[in-house]
Backbone as numpy.savetxt, mean C-alpha at the origin, in Angstrom:
# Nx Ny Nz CAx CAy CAz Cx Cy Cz
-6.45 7.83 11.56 -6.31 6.61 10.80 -5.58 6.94 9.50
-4.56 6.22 9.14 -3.84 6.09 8.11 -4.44 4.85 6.56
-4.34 5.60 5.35 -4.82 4.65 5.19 -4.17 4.97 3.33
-4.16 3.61 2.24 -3.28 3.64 1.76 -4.27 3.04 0.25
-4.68 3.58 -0.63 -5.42 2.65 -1.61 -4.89 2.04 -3.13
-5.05 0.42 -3.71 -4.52 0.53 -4.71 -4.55 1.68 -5.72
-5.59 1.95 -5.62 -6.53 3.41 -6.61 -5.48 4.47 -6.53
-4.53 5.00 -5.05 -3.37 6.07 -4.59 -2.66 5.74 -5.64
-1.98 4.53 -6.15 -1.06 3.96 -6.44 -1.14 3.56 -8.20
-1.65 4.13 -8.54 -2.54 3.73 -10.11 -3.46 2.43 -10.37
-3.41 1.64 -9.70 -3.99 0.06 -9.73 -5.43 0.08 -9.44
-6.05 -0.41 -10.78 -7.48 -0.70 -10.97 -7.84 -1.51 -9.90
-8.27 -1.42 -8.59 -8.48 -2.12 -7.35 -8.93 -1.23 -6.28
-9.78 -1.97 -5.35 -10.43 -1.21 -4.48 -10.12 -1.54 -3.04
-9.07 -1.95 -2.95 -8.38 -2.45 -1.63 -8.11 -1.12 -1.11
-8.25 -1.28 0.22 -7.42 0.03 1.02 -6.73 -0.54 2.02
-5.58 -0.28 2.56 -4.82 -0.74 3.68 -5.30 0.56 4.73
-5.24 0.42 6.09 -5.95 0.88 7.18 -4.85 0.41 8.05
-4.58 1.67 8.94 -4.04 1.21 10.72 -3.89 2.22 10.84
-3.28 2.73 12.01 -3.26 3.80 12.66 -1.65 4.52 12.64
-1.10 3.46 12.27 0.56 3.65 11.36 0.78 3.57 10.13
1.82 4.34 9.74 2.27 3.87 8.53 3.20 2.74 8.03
3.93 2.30 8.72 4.37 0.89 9.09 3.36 0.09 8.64
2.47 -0.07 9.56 1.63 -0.71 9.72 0.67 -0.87 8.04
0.59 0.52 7.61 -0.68 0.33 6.42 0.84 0.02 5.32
1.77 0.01 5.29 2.76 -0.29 4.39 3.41 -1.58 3.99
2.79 -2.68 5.75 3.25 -4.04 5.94 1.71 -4.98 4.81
0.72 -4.07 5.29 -0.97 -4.45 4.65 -1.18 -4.48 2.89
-0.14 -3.00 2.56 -0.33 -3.58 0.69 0.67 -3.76 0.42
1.77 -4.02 1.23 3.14 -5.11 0.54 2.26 -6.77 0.33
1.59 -7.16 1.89 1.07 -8.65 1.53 0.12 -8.63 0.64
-0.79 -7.49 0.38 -2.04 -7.04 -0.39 -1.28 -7.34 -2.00
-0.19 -6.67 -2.49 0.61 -6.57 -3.35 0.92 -7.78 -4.19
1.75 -8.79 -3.17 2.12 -10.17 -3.30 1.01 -11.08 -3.46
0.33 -10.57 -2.53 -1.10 -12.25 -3.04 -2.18 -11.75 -3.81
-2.68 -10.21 -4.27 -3.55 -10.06 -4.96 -2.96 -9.64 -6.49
-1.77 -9.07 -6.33 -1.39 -8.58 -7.79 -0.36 -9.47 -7.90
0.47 -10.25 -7.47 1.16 -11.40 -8.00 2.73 -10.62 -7.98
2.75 -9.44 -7.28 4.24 -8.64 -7.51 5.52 -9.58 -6.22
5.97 -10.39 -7.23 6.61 -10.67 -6.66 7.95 -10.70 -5.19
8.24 -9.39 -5.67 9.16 -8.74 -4.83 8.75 -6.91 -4.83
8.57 -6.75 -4.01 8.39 -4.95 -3.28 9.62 -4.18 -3.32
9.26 -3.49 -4.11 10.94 -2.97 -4.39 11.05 -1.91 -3.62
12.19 -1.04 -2.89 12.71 -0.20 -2.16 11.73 1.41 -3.05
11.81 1.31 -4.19 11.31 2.39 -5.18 9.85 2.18 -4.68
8.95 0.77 -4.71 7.91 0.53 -4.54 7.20 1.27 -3.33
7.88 1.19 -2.33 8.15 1.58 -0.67 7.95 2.16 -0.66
9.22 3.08 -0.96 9.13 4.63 -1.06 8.42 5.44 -2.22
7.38 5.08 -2.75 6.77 6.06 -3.55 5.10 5.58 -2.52
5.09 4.72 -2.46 4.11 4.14 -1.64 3.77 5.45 -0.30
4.90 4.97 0.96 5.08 6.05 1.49 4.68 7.22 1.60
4.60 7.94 0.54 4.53 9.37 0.01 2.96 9.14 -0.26
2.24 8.44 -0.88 1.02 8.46 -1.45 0.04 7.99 0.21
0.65 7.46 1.36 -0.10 7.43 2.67 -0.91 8.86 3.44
-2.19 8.57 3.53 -3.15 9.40 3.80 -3.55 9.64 5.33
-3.99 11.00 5.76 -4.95 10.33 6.88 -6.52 10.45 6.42
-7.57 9.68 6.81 -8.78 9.87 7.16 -9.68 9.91 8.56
């Protein structure tokens, strides 16, 4: 299991994105991103630092 937390990412939040891809946990705090932190647009930088901070458990 792959899994991805605002907390990875510096953000005071306890969300974790979960799937068994990284695709997959990357599609979970882009929408996580947009409707809980209000970030309008996911930037390519966003992505890819994101990316890098994806775990397994």
């Amino acid at each position: 299991m792959k899994v991805l937390s605002c907390r990875d990412v510096g953000v005071n939040c306890d969300y974790q994105a979960r799937s068994k891809t990284v695709g997959e946990v990357i599609r979970k705090a882009t929408d996580h991103a947009k409707k809980d932190h209000h970030i309008e647009k996911v930037t390519k930088e966003y992505l890819d630092s994101w990316r890098k901070k994806v775990h397994d458990v």
